[in-house]
N, C-alpha and C positions, 0 to 999 in steps of 0.2 A: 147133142153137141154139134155145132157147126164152125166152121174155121174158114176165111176168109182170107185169102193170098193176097199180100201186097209186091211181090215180087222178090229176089232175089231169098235170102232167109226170112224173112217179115211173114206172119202172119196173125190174123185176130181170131180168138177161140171165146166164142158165147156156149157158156153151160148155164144152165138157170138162169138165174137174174144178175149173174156178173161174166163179166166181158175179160179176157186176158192178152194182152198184147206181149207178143215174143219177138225178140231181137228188132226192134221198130226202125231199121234203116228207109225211113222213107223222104226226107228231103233230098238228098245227093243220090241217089239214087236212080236210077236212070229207065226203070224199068217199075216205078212206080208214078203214079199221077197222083198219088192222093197228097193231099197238104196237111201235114201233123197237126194244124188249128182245128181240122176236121176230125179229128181220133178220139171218140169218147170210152176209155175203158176206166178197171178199176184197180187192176195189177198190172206189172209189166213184166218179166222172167227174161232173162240174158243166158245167155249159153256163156259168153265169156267177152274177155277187154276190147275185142277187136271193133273199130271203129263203125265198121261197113253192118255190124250188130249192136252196139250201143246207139249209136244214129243218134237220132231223135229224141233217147230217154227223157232226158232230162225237163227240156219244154212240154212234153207228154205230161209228164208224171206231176210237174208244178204246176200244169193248168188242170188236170183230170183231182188232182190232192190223192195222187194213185199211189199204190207203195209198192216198190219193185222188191222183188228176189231175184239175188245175185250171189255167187261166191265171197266170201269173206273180203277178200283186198279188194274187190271191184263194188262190192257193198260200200266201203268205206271210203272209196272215193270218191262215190256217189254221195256221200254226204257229205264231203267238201265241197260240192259244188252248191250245195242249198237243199239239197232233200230228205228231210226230215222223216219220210216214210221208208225208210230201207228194212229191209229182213235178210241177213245175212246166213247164206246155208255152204255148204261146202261138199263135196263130190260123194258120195253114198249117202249124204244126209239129206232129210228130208223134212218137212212139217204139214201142221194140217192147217186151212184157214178155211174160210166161209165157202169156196168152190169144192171145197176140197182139198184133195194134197199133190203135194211136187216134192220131187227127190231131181236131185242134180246128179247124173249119171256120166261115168269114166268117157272119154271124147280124148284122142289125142292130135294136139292143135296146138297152138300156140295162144299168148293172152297177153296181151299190150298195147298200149295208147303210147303215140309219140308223144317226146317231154319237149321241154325248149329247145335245148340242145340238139334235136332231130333224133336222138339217140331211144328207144324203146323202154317205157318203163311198162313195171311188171305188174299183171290185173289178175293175177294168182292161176289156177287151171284151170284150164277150158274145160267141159262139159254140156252132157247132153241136157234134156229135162223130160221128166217120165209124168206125163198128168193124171190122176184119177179123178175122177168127176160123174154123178150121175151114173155109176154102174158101167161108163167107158174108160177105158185106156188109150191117151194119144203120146207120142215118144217124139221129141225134135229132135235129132242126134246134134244137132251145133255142125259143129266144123269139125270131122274126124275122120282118121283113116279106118280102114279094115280091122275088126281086130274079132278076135273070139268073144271077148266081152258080152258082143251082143247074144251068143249064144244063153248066156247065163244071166241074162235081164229076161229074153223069153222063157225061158225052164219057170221063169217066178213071177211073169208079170203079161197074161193073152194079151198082146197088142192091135186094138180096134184101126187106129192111124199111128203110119210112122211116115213123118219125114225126114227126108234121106240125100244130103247132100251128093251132085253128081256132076258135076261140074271137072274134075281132075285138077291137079296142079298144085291146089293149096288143100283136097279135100279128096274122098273118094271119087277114080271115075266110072262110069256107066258100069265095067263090067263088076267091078270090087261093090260095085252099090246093090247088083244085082247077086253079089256070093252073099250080102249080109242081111236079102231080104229069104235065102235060105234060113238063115239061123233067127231071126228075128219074126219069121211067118204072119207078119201082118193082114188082117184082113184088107187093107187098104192102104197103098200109099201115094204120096204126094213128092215127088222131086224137086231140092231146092237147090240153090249156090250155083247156078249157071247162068250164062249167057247174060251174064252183068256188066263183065269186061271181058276184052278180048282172051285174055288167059284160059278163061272158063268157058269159052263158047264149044256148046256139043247139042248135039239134037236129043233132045227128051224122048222124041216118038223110038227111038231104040231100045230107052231105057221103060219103056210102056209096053212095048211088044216081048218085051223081054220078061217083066213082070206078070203079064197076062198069062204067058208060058207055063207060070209057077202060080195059077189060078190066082194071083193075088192082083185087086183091081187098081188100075193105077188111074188119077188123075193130075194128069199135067194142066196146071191152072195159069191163066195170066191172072196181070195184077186187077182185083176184085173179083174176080171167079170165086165160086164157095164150094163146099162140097158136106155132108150132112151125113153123122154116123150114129 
């Protein structure tokens, strides 16, 4: 399994012969270089509504003929927009398809696209996403605070990579990132949701030294760095 950082929550995951693209925020994005015309995958997975993670979907998914997994109300408004491939799952649920399987895992976050009115409509609950694939376990947690949660996803699921939002403010910071790579004991992680906008600017190399601590290997990746498990 290889996974290939685009910046901020974005990342590409090749297992086998299929490519999976998670939360594809890459054109407004400010800390990615790649052009969405350039993304050949064959699924897309959303952790949840938020703009700065839907991104790109849609253009993605209508030029690849890709079919995303999303939460139910975020499923479904993705097929108002013209995508005919959606597979709609919801927070503890899960399915199998050709890579494998994905479960949308508890995340507490918020879930909304602005409407005309400026006002927040609702893209159902945020959530993580738990992959198996090829005999590995890779975990994106989304957009979430600290919670026990994670304790009780590892007790039933060895986690090979977990990505770990560390950024603070809308999401866990360095140190809460570092309580939940206690309970989550990953052989590997990877640090996302920082240093996108000012809100979120922290030094990663804290969050690496501090992981290393806890023999867990961390890679802080720029946008197209990969990393191989």
């Amino acid at each position: 399994m290889k996974l290939t950082y685009f910046g901020h929550s974005a990342c590409l995951v090749e297992t086998g012969h299929y490519k999976l693209l998670i939360d594809p925020f890459l054109k407004d994005n400010p800390l990615c270089d790649v052009d969405p015309k350039d993304v050949k995958c064959d699924y897309i997975l959303l952790t949840h509504g938020h703009m700065d993670h839907v991104g790109d979907t849609v253009e993605i998914a209508q030029r690849n003929d890709a079919v995303v997994i999303a939460n139910f109300e975020l499923a479904s408004w993705l097929e108002k927009q013209g995508l005919a491939k959606v597979h709609p799952l919801h927070i503890g649920g899960g399915a199998s398809f050709p890579f494998g399987r994905a479960q949308l895992t508890i995340a507490f976050h918020g879930s909304s696209i602005p409407g005309e009115d400026g006002l927040p409509i609702y893209m159902g609950q945020p959530g993580g996403v738990l992959i198996t694939s090829m005999g590995k376990t890779l975990y994106h947690a989304g957009d979430t605070a600290l919670t026990l949660e994670f304790e009780l996803l590892a007790r039933r699921h060895p986690i090979d990579l977990a990505l770990l939002p560390i950024g603070d403010n809308f999401t866990m910071g360095i140190d809460d990132a570092l309580a939940a790579l206690d309970m989550l004991k990953p052989k590997h992680v990877v640090p996302i949701h920082y240093n996108t906008f000012p809100y979120i600017e922290v030094d990663p190399r804290l969050f690496a030294e501090g992981a290393r601590q806890k023999d867990i290997e961390p890679h802080v990746l720029a946008c197209g760095d990969t990393v191989e498990i």
